[in-house]
C-alpha positions as a printed Julia matrix, in Angstrom:
240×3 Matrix{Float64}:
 178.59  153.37  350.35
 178.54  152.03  346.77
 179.57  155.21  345.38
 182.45  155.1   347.97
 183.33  151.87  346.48
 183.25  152.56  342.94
 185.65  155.62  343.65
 188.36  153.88  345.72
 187.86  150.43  344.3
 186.77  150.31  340.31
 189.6   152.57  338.85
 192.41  151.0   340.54
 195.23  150.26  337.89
 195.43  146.12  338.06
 198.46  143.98  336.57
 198.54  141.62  334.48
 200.61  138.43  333.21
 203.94  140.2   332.19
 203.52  142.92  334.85
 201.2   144.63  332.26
 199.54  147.71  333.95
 195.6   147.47  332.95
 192.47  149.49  333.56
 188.82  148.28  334.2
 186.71  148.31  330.9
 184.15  151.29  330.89
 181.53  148.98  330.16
 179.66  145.93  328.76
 179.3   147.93  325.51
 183.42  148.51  324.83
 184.05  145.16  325.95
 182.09  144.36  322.96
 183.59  146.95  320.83
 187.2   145.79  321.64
 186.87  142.15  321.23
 185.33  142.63  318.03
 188.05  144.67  317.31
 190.63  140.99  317.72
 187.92  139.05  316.23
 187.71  141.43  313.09
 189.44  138.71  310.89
 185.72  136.91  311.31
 183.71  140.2   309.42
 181.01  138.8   307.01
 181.89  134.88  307.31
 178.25  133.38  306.15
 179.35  130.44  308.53
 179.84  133.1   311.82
 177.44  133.02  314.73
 177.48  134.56  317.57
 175.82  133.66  320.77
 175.74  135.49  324.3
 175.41  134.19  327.76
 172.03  135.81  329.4
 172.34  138.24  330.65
 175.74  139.52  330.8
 176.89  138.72  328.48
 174.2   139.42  326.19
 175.07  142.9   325.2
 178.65  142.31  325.12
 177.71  139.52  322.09
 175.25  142.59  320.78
 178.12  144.56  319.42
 180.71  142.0   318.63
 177.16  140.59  316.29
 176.87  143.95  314.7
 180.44  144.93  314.2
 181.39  141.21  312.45
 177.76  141.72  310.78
 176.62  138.31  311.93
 173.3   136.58  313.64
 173.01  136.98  317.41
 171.29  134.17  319.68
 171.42  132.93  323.16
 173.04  130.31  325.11
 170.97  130.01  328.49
 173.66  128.33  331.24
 172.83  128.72  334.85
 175.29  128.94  337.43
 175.12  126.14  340.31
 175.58  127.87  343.54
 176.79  126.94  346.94
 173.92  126.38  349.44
 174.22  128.7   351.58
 176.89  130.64  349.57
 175.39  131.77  346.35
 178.09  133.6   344.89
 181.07  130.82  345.33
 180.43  128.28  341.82
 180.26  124.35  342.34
 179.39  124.4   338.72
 176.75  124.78  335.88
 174.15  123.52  334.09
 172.25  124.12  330.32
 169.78  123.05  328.65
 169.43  119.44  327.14
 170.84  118.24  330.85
 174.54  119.57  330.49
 175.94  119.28  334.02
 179.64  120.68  334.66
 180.77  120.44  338.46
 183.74  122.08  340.2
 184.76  118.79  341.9
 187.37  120.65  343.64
 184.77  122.94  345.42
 182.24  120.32  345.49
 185.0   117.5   347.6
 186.95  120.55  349.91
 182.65  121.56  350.84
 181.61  118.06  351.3
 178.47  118.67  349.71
 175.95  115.71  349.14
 174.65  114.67  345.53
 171.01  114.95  347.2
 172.12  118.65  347.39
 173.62  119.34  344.23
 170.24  117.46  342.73
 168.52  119.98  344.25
 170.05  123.3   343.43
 170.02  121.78  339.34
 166.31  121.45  339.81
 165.93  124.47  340.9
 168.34  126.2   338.09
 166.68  123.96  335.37
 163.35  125.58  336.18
 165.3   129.47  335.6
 166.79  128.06  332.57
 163.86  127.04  330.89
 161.95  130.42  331.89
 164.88  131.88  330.33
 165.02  130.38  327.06
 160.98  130.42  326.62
 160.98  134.64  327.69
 164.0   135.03  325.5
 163.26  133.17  322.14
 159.18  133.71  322.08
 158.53  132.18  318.47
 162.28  132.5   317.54
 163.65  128.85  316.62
 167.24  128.41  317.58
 170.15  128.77  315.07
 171.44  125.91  313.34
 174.65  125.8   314.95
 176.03  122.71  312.65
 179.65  123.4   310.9
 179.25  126.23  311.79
 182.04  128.98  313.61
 180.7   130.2   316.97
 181.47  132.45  318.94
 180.44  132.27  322.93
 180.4   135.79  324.55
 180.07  136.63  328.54
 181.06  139.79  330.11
 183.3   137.69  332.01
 184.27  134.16  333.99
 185.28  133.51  337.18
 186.02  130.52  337.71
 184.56  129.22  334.51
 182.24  126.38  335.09
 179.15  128.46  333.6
 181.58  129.01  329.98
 182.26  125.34  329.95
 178.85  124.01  330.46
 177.85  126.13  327.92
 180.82  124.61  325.49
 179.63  121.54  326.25
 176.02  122.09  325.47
 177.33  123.53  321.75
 179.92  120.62  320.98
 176.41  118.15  321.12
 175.51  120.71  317.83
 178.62  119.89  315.9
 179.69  123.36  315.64
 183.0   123.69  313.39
 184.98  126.01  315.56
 183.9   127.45  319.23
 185.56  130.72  320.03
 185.23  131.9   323.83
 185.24  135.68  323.93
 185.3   137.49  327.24
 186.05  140.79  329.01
 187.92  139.77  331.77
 188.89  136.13  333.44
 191.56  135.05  335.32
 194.76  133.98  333.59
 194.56  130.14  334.81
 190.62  130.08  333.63
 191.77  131.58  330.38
 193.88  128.74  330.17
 191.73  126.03  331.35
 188.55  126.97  328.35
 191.58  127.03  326.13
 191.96  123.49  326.19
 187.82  122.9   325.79
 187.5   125.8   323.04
 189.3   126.0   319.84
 190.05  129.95  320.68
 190.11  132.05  323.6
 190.09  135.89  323.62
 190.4   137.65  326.28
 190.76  141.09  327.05
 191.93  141.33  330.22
 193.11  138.28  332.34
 194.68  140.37  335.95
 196.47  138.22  338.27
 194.46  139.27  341.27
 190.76  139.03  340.08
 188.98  139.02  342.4
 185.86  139.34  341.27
 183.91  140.07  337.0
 182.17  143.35  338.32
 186.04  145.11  339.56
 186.92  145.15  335.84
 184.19  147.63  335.0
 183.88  151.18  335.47
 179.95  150.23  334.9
 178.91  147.03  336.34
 174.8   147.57  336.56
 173.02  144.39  336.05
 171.61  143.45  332.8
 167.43  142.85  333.11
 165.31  140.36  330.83
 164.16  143.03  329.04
 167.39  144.35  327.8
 168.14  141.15  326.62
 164.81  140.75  324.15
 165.76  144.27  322.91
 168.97  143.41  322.12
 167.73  140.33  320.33
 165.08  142.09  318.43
 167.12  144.64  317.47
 170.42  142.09  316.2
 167.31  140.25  314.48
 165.64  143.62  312.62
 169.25  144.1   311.24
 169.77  140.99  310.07
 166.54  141.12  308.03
 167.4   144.7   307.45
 170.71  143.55  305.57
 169.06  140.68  303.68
């Protein structure tokens, strides 16, 4: 059945604001190539960092960090879920108790703040197993004055991107850039008024859902992403 799918489903031509004709990214690694394509104007800046959103978004950041020859880190954000309906975002949380709700989704599902306090426990705990498996002995980047760039493979409806530009503006970062494969055109325009930059790639008018807009969707593991790191870190040392 899922090879059915991806034949009939993932190569579909989609259309875009304009009536622009688009097709899905191949995968995580060209969305990386092609935004760091638009952010090229960024190549070499000592001040440039670039961070990725485990795990997606992870290798996505990967290239974009090699091709504009900065440092690569992580920003761990964790998705709040709908009891009962995992997929469907009442909001987000990160570390150093960032807490962005959808209050739309959160008022139209009646949910209870007992409820919501208990899916951010539970989210915390992933967070924090996250950011110990990911950074090992690695300190976190001083992220003061500096430009940043926050990379995910894509947003939805954007709650996990803003919690996680929330977490960085408590850094006093100089500039936040949100970089992204694919989002829909009213997200797009909704981090655009929390970030100082938004690029997107592709931003169709029927979404749907992140995983339509690549040809290769497979999920990212924990492991990839500590490769990735080690390897953006090697280089790094490599070029100093």
């Amino acid at each position: 059945m899922e090879g059915l799918y991806n034949a009939f489903v993932r190569p579909w031509m989609g259309v875009g604001q304009g009536g622009r004709q688009m097709r899905p990214l191949r995968d995580r690694g060209e969305a990386g190539q092609r935004l760091a394509e638009q952010l090229a104007a960024y190549t070499g800046r000592q001040d440039l960092i670039v961070l990725g959103l485990p795990r997606g978004g992870v290798p996505v950041a990967y290239e974009i960090a090699q091709a504009l020859h900065a440092p690569l880190d992580v920003c761990v954000v964790r998705k709040l879920g709908v009891p009962g309906q995992p997929e469907l975002a009442m909001g987000a949380i990160a570390l150093g108790g960032v807490r962005v709700l959808n209050e739309e989704v959160v008022a139209s599902l009646a949910i209870p703040e007992s409820l919501i306090a208990t899916v951010v426990a539970k989210e915390m705990q992933e967070a924090e197993r996250r950011e110990r498996l990911y950074r090992s002995d690695r300190p976190p980047l001083d992220l003061a004055s500096k430009t940043v760039i926050l990379v995910d493979d894509g947003v939805a409806t954007g709650a996990t991107m803003r919690a996680a530009i929330v977490a960085l503006r408590t850094q006093k970062p100089a500039k936040v850039i949100v970089a992204v494969g694919v989002a829909p055109p009213e997200t797009c325009a909704t981090l655009a008024q929390e970030a100082d930059e938004v690029v997107c790639l592709l931003q169709p008018e029927g979404f749907w859902s992140v995983g339509l807009w690549f040809a290769d969707f497979a999920p990212t593991s924990d492991e990839e992403v500590r490769i990735l790191l080690a390897h953006a870190d090697a280089a790094a040392q490599f070029v100093q």
